[in-house]
N, C-alpha and C positions, 0 to 999 in steps of 0.2 A: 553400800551394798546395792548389787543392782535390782532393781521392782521385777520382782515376777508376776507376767501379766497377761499371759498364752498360754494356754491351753493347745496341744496339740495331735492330731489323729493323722499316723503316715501307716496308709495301704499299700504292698508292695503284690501286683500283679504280677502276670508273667506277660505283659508289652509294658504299660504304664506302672508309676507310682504315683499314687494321689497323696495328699496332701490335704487336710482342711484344719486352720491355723482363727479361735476365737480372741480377741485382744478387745478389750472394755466394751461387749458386745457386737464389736463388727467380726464379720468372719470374710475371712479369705481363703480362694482356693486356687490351686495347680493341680496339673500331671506334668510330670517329667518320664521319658523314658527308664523304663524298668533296668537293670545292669545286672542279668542272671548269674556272672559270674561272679558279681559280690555283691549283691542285694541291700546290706547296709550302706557301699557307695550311692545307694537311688537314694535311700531314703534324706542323707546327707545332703543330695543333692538337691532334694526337695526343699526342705530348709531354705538354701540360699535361691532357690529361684523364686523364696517370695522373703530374701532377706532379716530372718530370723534370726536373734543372737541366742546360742542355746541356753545361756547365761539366764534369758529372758521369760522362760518356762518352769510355767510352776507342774505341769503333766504334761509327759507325751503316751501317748496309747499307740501301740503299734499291732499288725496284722500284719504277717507276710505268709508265703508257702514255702519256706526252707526245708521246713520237717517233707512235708510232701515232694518234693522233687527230690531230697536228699534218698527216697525211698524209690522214685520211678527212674532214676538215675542211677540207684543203686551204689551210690558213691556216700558211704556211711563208715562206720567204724568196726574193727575188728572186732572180731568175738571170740568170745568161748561160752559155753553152754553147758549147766550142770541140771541132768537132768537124773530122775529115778531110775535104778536097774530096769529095764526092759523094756522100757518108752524115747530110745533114743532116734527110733525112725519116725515120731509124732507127726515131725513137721513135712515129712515126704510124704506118709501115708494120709494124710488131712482128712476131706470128707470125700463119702462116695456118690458124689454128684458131679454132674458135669454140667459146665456154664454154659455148653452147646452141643445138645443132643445128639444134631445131625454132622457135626466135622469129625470125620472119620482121622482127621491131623489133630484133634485136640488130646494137648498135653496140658496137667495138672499145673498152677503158679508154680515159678523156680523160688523156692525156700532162700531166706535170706539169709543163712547161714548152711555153710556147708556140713556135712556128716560126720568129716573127720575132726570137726572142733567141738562137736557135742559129745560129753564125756558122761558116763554112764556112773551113777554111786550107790552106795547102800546102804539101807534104810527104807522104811516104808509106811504110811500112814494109809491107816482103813476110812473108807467114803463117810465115817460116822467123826474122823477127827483122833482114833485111836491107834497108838505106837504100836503097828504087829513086828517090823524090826528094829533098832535103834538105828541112830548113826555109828558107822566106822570112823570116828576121829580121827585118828592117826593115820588112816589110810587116805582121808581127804585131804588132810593136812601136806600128807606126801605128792598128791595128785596136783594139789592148789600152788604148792611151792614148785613144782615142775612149768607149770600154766604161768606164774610169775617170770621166771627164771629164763624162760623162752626169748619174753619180751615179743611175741604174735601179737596179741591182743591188746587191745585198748579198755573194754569192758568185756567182764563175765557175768554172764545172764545165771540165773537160778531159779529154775523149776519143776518143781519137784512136787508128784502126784497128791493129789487132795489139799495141797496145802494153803488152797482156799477156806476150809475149814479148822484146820491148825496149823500157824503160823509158824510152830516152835523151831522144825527141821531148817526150813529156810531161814529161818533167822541167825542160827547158829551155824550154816554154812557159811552165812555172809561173815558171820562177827570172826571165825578163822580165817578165813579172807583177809581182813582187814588185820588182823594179826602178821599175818604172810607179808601182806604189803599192803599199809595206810593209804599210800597214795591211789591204787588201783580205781575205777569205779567198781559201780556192783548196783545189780536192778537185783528185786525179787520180784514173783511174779504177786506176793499178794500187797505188796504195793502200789503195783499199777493194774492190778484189774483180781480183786478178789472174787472171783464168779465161776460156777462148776462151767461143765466141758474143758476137756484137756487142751485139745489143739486151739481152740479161741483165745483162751489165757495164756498161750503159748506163744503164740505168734503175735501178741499185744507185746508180752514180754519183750520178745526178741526184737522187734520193730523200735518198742521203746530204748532199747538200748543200742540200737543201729542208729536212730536220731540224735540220742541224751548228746553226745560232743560235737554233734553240726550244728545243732542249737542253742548249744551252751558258748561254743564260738562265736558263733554269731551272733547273741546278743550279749555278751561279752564284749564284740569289738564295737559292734554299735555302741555301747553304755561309756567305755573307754574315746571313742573319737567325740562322743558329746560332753563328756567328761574335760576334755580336751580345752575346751569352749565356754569351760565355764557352768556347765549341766550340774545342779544337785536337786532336780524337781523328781516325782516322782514318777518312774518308768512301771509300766504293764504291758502287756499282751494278752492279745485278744484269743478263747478259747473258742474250739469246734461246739460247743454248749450253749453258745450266745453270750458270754459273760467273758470277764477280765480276769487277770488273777494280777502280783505284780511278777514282774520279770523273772527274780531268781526263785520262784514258786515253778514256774513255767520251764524253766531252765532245767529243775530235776524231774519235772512228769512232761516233759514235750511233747509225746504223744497226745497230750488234751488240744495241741494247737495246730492241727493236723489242717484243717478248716476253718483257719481266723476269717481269713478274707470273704469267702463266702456268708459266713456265720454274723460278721459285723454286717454287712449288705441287709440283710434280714433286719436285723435291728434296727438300723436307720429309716427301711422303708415302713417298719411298724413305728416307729416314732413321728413320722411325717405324717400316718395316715393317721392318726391319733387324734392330730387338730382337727379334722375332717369329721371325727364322730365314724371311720370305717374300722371296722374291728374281723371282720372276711375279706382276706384277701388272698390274690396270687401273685406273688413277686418276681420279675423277671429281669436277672442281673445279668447283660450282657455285656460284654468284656472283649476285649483284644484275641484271647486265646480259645474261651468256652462259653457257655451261656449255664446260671444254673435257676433252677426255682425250685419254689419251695411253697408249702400250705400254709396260711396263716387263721385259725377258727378264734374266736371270741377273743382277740388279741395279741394271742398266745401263740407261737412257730410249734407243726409239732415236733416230736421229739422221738430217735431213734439210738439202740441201745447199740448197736453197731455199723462198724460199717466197711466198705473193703479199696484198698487200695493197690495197683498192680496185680489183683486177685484174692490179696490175701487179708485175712478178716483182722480187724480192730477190734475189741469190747471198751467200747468207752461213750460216753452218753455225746451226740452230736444233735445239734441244727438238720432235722429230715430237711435233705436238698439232694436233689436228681441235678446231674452235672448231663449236657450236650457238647460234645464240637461242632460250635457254630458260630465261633464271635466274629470279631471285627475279621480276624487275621486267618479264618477260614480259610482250606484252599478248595478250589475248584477243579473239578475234573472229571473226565467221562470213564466209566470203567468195561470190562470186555462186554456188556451190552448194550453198550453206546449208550448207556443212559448218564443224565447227569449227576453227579453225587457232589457235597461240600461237606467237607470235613470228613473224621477230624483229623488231619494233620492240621497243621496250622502253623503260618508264618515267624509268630510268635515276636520276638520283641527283634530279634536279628536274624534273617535282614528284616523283615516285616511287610506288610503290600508292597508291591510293584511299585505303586506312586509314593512313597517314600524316599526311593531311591537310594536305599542301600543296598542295593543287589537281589534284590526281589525280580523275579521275572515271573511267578505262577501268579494267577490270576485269584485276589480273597474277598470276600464280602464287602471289605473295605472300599477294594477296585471297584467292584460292583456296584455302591452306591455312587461314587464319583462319576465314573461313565453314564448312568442313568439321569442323574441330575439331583437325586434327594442328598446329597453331603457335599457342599462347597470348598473348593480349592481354598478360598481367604479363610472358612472357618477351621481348618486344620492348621492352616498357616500363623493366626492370631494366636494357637496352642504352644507354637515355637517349632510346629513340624513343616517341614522341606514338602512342597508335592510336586511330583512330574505326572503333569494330568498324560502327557503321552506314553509315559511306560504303564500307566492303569491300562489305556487301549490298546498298546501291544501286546497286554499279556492275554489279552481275550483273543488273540488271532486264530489263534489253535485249536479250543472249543467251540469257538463262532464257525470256523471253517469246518468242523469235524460235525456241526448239526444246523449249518446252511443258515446260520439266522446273523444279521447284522448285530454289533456291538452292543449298543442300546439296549434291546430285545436279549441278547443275549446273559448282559448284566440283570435286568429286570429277573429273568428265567433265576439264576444264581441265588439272588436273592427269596425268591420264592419257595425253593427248596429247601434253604436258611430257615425261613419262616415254618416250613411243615415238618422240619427236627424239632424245631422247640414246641408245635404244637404238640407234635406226641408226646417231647418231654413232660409237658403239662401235663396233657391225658394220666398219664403214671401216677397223678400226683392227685390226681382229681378226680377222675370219671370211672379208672380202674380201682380203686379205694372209695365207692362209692358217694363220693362228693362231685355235686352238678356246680359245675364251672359258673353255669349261669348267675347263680347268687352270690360270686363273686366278684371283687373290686380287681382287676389286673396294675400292680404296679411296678411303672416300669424305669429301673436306672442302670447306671454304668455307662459308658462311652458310648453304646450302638443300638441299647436295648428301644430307647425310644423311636429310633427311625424303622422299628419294625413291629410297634406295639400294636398298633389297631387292628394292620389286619389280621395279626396274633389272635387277638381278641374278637374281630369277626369270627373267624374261623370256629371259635369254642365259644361263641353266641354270648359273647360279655361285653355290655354297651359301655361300661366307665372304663377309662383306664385314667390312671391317678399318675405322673412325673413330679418326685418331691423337687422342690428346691435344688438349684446344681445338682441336677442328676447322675454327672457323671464321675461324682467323688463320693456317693451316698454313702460305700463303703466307709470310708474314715471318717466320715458324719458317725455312724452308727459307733465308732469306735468311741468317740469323745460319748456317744448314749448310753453306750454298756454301762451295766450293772455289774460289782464283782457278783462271782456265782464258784461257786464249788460244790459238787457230786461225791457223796459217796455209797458206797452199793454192798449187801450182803446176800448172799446165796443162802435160803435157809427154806425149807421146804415145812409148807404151813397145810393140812386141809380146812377148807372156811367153813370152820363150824363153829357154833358158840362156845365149846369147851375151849377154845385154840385161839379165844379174844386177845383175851389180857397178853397172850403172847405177841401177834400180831400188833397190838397196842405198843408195849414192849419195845417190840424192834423198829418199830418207824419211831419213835420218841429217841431210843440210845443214837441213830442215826442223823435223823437232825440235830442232838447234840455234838456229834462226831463234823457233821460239818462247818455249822457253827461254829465250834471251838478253832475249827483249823483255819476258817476264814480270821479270828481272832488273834492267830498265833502270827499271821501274814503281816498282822498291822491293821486292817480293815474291820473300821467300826461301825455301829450303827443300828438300828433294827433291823433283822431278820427276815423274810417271808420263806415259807418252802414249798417246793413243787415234790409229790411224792409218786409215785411209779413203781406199779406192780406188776412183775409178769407173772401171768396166771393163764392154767390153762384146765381145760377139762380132763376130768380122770382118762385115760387111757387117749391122750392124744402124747404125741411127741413132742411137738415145738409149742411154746407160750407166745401169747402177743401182750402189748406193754398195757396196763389202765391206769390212767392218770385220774387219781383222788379229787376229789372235790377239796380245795386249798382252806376252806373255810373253817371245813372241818379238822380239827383238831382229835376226834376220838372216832374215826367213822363206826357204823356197826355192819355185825357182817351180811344183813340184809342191802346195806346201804354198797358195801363193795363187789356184791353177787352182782346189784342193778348194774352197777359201774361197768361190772366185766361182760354181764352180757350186751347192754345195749353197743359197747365196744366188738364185741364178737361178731354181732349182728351185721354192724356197719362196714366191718370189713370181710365176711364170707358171707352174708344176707342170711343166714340163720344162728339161732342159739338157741338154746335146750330148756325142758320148762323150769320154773325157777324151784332151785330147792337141787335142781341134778348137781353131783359131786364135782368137785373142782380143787386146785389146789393152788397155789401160793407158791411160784421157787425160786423168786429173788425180790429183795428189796432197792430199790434206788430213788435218793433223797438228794436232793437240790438245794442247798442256802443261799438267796441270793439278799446283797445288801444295796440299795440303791445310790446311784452314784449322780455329781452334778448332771444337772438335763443341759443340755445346749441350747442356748440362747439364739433367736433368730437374728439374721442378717442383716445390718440397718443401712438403707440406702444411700446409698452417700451421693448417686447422679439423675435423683428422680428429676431434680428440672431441667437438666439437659434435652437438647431439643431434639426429639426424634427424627432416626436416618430418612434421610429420603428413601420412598417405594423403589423395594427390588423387586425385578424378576424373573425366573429362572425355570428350562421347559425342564420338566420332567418326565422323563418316558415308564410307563406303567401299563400294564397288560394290553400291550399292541396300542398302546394310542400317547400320544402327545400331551401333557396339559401345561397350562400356564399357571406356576406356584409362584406365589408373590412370598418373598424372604423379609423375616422382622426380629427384631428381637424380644426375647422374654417381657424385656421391661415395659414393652409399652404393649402387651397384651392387658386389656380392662379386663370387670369382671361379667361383664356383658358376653356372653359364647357367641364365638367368631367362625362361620362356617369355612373349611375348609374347597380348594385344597392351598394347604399353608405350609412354611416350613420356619419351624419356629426355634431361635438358637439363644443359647444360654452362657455360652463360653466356654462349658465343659460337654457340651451335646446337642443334636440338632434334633427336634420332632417332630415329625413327619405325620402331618393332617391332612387324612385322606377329603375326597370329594365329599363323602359322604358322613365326613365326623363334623364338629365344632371342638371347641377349645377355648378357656376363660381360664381366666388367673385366680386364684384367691388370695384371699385378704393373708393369709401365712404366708402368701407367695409361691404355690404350688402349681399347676398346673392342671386342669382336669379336662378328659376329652370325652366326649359323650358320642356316641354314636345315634346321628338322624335315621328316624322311622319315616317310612314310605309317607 
């Protein structure tokens, strides 16, 4: 029998697939270019470009964006759609908002399912959960066998008004269904998102079952070509919640894995800053395609109960991350006011920059650092990537000539406005949610994010920025971190008064047991923690914001939950009402997570190897020339080394301005400080 003795975490991007492979504590890492048109071909191909027998694995954790591009692609699964008599236009009519006020052209998201397949039935349940019509069986039955018999569809979605509150209707739609035809699939909507509002549960719904066969494909043919090889270890994927589930969990609710990749990036940078003693931080995952960050308070990512893709809204508990167009594969370009814009189109994995040399001719981030001097042709090249330093320069001819400024300067400018996307993104995430950036630790992975961290961090007055270990595979680090984790959520409308305790008690207790148990049913054992989540709002307000429980507490009181919601209310509109004003309670969401192996640190296997001889390489930055000496990670001490430096790791280069330092620690991280006058 062959030794299972790898552990494995494959990130699949939308340029690169990372890779990070642990075997009797040493870890290894890669990127291979990403393969969008079959995504389990990268991951595959990761594997053998650091020579893995899948025979050899006792776990692989995987994170891709299938689900997500399957949905901005629109290239998903047929439908049909059973909805209550009267609510068959939900999905067109959505909300009465507009994303942008001022475009006199703006039209409402295109619904992912068309009108003519959403079919109208009857029957009717009241807001309290009670039967005012029954179902017409027979008549469903006649409708469902029509829907079969067609052979259009691939899944029929089902949802049907209130039945967040009673399940019954839905349920016995599907069980005719399944009658009609076994084989069929079939969502309900209180399956995948039991939570009032119509159109929010609606479009979860129908999303989820636009996904369920791109995903179930997919990591079907994944599991089958490892299979292939000898694979019987155990398979997960990484959830938008920060947590794991295994595969064929993931395969029937794939809408939870909407945001792996992102959501593991998160994880792995609070796992790195862990050994640090930092527990505030700002994460800044920059990537080939986008750049995203996110909050990190008292160790903890926060947490957001929805979220929207191509426009249209998700209910499912994710990793709060503000996504930019700014990564590596940014393009550049001047728009009708001669000003310079980057992004977000973006090169993406095919062709990719310029200097790649797969038929890139636009000018992206990428280019930009190469022309300038912070990104070296050999350290792309050491990665297994091709560079034509002159198609980088060619592609700048056209914006250089179109705003008079040479290459150089021109790259530098590109760059610069890269950097002022993400500081706003940050902003979003900090200073307009009333959180000062300043008290914050910025840390920065993925392939690019470190060549532009500092002056990120300049910029929003943050002197540390933390680079964990291989930066630029953090993501699948975090994956091999996750914890499993499962969410489950009830809509139940509480007022926080002391009569309405024992209730409130009640349903966070049945909840945690409901998640619990389902983590139990997956295979996954172990003790428990839970993260519990209330949305609650003031009497006569419209929309709830989330208050996350104190975890310690097991019974809170309603004095102790009032504190909670206002100092929460406080910190994000700067007032709350005096204590004791009315409030109510209208949904529950509980979290089980079970903690899973930690990842073992790296052991070096070429410390006495004798350091490269002094490089170095001019860098051009805001009009001026400097002379950066190039070194690698391994022989930075822990002594801070004043910049300006460019310091490389194999999977990313760090870019140490004039005015930062930079030291290693003893975990092997990186820390950059910024010097005071």
């Amino acid at each position: 029998m062959t030794r299972k003795t790898t552990r494995v975490g494959i990130e699949v991007g939308g340029t690169f697939t990372d890779i990070v492979a642990i075997t009797d504590g040493v870890m290894r890492v890669a990127k291979v270019p990403s393969t969008p048109a079959s995504p389990d071909v990268g991951a595959i191909n990761a594997l053998s470009k650091l020579d893995i027998a899948p025979a050899t694995i006792s776990e692989l954790i995987h994170g891709s964006t299938v689900a997500t591009n399957a949905v901005l692609e629109r290239k998903g699964a047929r439908l049909a759609m059973l909805v209550t008599k009267g609510t068959r236009d939900i999905l067109s009519l959505q909300r009465h908002d507009r994303k942008s006020i001022y475009n006199l052209q703006y039209r409402k998201p295109e619904p992912i399912i068309e009108r003519n397949h959403i079919y109208e039935i009857d029957g009717r349940m009241a807001a309290d959960g009670a039967i005012i019509e029954p179902l017409d069986e027979h008549a469903i039955r006649a409708l469902l066998d029509r829907i079969v018999t067609s052979a259009d569809y691939d899944v029929v979605v089902i949802c049907l008004l209130n039945s967040y509150v009673n399940t019954a209707h839905e349920a016995k739609v599907k069980q005719i269904l399944l009658s009609v035809d076994s084989g069929i699939a079939a969502i309900c909507s209180y399956e995948v998102s039991r939570e009032f509002r119509e159109y929010e549960r609606a479009s979860t719904t129908v999303l989820a079952g636009f996904v369920q066969p791109v995903v179930k494909g997919y990591l079907g043919r994944l599991a089958a070509s490892l299979a292939e090889d000898g694979f019987d270890g155990g398979l997960s994927v990484m959830q938008s919640n920060g947590g794991r589930m295994p595969a064929a969990s993931v395969g029937d609710q794939p809408i939870t894995a909407l945001l792996s990749g992102p959501a593991a990036g998160v994880v792995g940078a609070i796992k790195a800053a862990e050994t640090l003693d930092m527990k505030d931080l700002i994460t800044l995952d920059m990537g080939g395609t986008s750049t995203d960050v996110a909050i990190i308070q008292n160790g903890r990512p926060g947490m957001t109960a929805q979220l929207e893709i191509d426009g249209l809204p998700i209910r499912t508990p994710v990793v709060d991350i503000v996504t930019v167009g700014a990564g590596g594969g940014s393009i550049a370009w001047i728009d009708d006011g001669a000003m310079l814009r980057v992004g977000p189109r973006s090169a993406g994995a095919d062709p990719g920059p310029a200097s790649y040399g797969r038929g890139g001719i636009e000018p992206t981030v990428t280019d930009a650092n190469l022309v300038r001097g912070s990104l070296r042709a050999e350290t792309l090249m050491e990665q297994g990537i091709n560079v034509d330093l002159d198609a980088a320069l060619t592609s700048f001819d056209a914006i250089s000539n179109a705003l008079s400024l040479s290459s150089g300067d021109m790259a530098d400018a590109v760059i610069r406005v890269a950097e002022s996307n993400i500081v706003r993104a940050i902003q979003k995430i900090s200073t307009e949610r009333g959180n000062d950036p300043r008290r914050f630790t910025l840390v920065a992975f993925g392939g690019a994010a470190s060549l532009h961290a500092a002056r990120v961090a300049e910029e929003l007055n943050i002197d540390t920025v933390l680079v964990p270990m291989n930066a630029g595979v953090v993501s699948a680090t975090g994956l091999l971190s996750s914890d499993y984790v499962h969410y489950t959520v009830a809509t139940q409308r509480h007022r926080l008064a002391e009569q309405n305790l024992a209730d409130i008690q009640m349903t966070i207790a049945g909840l945690k047991a409901k998640a619990r148990d389902h983590l139990v049913q997956e295979g996954v054992s172990g003790p428990p923690s839970f993260d519990v989540f209330l949305e609650m709002r003031y009497v006569g307000q419209a929309f709830e914001i989330s208050v996350k429980l104190d975890e310690a507490n097991d019974a809170p009181g309603i004095d102790e939950i009032g504190r909670a919601f206002a100092a929460e209310h406080h910190r994000i509109f700067e007032f709350s009402k005096p204590a004791g004003a009315l409030a109510d309670i209208v949904s529950f969401r509980v979290g089980a997570r079970i903690a899973a192996q930690a990842v073992e640190p790296e052991k070096e296997t070429d410390a006495d190897r004798a350091p490269d001889p002094a490089q170095f390489v001019e860098l051009r930055e805001k009009e001026q020339t400097l002379r950066c000496e190039v070194m690698r990670s391994l022989w930075l001490g822990a002594e801070a080394r004043p910049g300006p430096l460019l310091i490389e790791d194999g999977t990313t280069t760090i870019l140490v301005p004039t005015n930062w330092t930079a030291r290693r620690t003893q975990s092997q991280h990186i820390v950059l400080k910024q010097r005071t006058a």
